[in-house]
N, CA, C and O atoms as a DFTB+ gen file, in Angstrom:
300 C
 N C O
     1  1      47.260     -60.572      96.980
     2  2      47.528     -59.289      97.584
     3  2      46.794     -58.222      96.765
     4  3      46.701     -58.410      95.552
     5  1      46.282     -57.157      97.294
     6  2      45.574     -55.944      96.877
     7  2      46.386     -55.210      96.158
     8  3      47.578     -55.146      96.457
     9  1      45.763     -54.401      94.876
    10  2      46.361     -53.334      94.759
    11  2      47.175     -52.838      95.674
    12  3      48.372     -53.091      95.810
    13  1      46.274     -51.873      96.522
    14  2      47.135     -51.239      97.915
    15  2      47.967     -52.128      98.945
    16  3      48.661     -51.466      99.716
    17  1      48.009     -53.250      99.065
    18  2      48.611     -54.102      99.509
    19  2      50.169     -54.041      98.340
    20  3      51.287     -53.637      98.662
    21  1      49.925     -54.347      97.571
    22  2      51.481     -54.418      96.578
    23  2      52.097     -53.009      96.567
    24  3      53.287     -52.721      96.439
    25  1      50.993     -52.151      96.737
    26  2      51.816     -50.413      96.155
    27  2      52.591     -50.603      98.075
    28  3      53.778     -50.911      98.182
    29  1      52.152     -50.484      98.722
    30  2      52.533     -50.061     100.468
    31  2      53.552     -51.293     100.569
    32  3      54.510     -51.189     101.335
    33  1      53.411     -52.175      99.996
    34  2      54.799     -53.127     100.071
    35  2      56.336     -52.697      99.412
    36  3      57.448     -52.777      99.933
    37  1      56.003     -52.294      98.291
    38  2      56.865     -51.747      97.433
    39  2      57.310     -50.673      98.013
    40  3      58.530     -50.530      98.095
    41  1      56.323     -49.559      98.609
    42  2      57.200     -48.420      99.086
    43  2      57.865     -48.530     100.480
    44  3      58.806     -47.880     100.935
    45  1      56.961     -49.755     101.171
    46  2      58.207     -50.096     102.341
    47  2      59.709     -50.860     101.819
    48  3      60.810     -50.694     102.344
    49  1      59.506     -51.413     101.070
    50  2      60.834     -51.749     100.578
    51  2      61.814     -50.623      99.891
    52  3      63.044     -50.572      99.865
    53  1      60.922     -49.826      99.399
    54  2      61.579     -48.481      98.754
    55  2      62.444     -47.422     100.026
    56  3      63.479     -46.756      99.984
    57  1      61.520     -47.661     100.986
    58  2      62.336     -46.810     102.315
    59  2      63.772     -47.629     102.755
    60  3      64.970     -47.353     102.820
    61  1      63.062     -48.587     102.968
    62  2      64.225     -49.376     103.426
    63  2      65.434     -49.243     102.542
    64  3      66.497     -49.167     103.158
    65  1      65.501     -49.200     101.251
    66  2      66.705     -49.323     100.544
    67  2      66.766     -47.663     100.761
    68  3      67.720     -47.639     101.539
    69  1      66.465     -46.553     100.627
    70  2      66.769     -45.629     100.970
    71  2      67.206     -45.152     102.450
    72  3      67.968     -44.241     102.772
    73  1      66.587     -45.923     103.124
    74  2      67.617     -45.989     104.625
    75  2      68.852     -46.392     104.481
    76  3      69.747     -45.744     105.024
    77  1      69.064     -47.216     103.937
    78  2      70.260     -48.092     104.297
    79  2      71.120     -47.422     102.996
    80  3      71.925     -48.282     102.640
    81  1      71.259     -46.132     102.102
    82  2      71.603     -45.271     101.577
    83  2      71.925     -44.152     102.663
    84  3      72.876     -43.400     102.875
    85  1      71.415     -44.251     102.907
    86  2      71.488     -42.613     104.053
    87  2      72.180     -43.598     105.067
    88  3      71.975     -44.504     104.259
    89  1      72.667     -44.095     105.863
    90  2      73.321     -44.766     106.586
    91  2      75.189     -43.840     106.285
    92  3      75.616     -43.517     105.177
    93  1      75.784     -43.673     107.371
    94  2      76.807     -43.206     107.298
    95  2      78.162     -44.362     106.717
    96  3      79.201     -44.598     107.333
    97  1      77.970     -44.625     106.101
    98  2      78.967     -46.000     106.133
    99  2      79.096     -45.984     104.334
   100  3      78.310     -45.403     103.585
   101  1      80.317     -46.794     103.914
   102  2      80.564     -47.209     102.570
   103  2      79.458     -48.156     101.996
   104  3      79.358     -49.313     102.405
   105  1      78.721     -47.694     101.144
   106  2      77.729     -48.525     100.341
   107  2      78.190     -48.390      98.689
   108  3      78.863     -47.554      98.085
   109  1      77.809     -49.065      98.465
   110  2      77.620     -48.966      96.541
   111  2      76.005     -48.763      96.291
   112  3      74.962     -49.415      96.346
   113  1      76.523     -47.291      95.945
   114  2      75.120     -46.676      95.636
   115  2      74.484     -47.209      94.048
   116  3      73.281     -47.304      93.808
   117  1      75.591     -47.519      93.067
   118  2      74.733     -47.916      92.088
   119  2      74.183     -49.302      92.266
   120  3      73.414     -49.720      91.401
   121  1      74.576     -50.271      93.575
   122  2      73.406     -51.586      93.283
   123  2      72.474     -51.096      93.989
   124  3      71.420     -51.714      93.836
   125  1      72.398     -49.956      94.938
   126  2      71.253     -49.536      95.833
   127  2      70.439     -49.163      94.943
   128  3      69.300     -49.628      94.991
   129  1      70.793     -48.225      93.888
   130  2      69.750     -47.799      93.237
   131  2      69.124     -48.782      92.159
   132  3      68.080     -48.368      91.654
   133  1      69.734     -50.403      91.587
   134  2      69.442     -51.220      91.456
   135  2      67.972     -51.864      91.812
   136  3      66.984     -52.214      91.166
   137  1      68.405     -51.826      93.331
   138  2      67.663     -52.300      94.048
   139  2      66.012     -51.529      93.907
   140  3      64.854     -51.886      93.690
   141  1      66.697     -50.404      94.155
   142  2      65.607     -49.654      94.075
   143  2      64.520     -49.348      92.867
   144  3      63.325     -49.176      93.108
   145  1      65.145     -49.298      91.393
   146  2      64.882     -49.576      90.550
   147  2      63.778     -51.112      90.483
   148  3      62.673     -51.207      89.948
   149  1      64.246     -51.739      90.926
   150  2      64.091     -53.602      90.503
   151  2      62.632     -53.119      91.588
   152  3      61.505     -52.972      91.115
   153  1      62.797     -53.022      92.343
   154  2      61.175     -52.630      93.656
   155  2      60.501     -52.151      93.034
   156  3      59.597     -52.869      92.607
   157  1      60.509     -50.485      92.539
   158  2      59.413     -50.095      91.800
   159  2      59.125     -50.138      90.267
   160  3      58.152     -49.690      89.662
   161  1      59.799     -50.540      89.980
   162  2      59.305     -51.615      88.520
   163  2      58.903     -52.879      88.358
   164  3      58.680     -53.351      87.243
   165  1      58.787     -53.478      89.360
   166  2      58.002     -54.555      88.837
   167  2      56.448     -54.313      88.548
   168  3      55.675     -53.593      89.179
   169  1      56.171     -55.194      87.303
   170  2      55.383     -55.182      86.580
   171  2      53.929     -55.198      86.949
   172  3      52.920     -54.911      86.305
   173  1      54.212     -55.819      88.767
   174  2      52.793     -56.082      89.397
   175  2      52.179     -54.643      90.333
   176  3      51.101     -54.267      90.792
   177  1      53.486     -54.192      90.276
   178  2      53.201     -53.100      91.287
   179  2      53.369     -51.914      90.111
   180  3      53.834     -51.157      90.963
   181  1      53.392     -51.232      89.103
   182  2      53.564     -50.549      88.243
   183  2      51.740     -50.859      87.601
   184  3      50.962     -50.035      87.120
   185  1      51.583     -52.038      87.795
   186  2      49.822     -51.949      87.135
   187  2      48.882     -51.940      88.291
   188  3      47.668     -51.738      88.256
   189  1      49.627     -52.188      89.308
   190  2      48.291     -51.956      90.710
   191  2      48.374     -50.419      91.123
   192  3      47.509     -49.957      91.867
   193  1      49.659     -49.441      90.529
   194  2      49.875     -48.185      90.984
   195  2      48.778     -47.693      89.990
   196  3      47.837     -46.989      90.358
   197  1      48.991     -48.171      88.521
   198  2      48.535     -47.465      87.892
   199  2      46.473     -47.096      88.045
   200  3      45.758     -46.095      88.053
   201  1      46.258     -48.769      88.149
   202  2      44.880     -49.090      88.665
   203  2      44.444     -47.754      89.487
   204  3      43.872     -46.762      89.036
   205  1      45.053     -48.110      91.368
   206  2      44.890     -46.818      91.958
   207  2      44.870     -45.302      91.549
   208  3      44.072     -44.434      91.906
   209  1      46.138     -45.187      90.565
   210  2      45.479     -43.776      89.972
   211  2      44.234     -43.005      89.507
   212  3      43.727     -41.898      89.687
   213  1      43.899     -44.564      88.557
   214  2      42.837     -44.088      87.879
   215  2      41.793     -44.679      88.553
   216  3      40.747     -44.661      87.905
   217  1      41.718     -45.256      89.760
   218  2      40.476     -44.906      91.005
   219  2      40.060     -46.362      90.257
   220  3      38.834     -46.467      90.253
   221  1      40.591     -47.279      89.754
   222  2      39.673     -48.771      89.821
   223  2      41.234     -49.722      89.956
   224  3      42.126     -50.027      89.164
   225  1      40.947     -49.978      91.495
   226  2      42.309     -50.688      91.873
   227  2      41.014     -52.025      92.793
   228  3      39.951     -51.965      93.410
   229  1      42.053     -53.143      92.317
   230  2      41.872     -54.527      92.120
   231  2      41.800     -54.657      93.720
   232  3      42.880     -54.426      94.263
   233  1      40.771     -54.971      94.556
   234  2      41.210     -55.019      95.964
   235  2      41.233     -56.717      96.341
   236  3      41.395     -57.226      97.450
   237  1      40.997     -57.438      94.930
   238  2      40.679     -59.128      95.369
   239  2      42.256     -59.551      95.576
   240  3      43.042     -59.308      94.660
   241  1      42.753     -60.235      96.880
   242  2      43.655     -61.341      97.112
   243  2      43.917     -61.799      95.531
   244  3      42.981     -61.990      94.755
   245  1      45.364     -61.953      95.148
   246  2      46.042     -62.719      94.072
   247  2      46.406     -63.753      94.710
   248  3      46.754     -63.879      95.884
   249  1      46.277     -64.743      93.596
   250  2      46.389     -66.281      93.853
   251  2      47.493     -66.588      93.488
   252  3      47.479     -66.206      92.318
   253  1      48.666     -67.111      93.708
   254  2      49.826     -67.687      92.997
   255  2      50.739     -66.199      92.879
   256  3      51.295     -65.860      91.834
   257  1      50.764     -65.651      93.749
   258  2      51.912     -64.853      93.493
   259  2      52.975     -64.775      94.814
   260  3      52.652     -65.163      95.937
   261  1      53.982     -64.342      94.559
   262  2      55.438     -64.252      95.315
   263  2      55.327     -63.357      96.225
   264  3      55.898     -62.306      95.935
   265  1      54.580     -63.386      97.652
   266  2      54.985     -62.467      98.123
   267  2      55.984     -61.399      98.481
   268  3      55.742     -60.299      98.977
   269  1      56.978     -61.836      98.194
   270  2      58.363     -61.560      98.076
   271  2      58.547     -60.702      96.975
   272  3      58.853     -59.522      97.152
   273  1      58.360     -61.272      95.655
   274  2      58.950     -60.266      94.629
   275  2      57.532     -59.670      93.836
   276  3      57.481     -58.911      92.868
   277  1      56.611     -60.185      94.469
   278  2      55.312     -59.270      93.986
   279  2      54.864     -59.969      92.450
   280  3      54.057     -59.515      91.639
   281  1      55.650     -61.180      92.364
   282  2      55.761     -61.650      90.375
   283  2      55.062     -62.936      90.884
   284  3      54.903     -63.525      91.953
   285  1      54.621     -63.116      89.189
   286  2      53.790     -64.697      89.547
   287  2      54.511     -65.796      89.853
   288  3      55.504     -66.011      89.159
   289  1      54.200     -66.670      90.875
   290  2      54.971     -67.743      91.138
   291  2      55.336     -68.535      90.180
   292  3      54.577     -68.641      89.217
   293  1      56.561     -69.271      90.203
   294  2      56.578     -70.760      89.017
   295  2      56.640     -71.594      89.802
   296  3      57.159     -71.776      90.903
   297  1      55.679     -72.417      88.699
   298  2      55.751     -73.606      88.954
   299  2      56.166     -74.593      88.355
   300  3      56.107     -75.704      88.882
């Protein structure tokens, strides 16, 4: 996955947990913000943000990683 591929993943997941915050209903806001926390800190998306900042972001497909949690797969 791309730089911009991991950052636009992360912030769709970032909406989503902020939707479902704004939702009228009983939530527990401190695992939401958990959640939210745990999304934009991971380590893969915190160095592909940073890349993009500074205008040299990685656009090659990663091999062996989690689409899911954006972390390197185990094997």
């Amino acid at each position: 996955m791309s730089d911009q591929e991991l950052a636009v993943q992360a912030i769709s997941e970032a909406q989503h947990i902020l939707e479902e915050y704004l939702e009228p209903r009983h939530h527990d806001s401190e695992r939401l913000l958990d959640r939210l926390v745990e999304v934009l800190e991971r380590p893969a998306v915190l160095v592909a943000v940073d890349r993009l900042r500074r205008g040299v972001a990685d656009n090659r497909p990663r091999e062996g990683l989690d689409r899911r949690r954006s972390t390197p797969a185990r094997v």
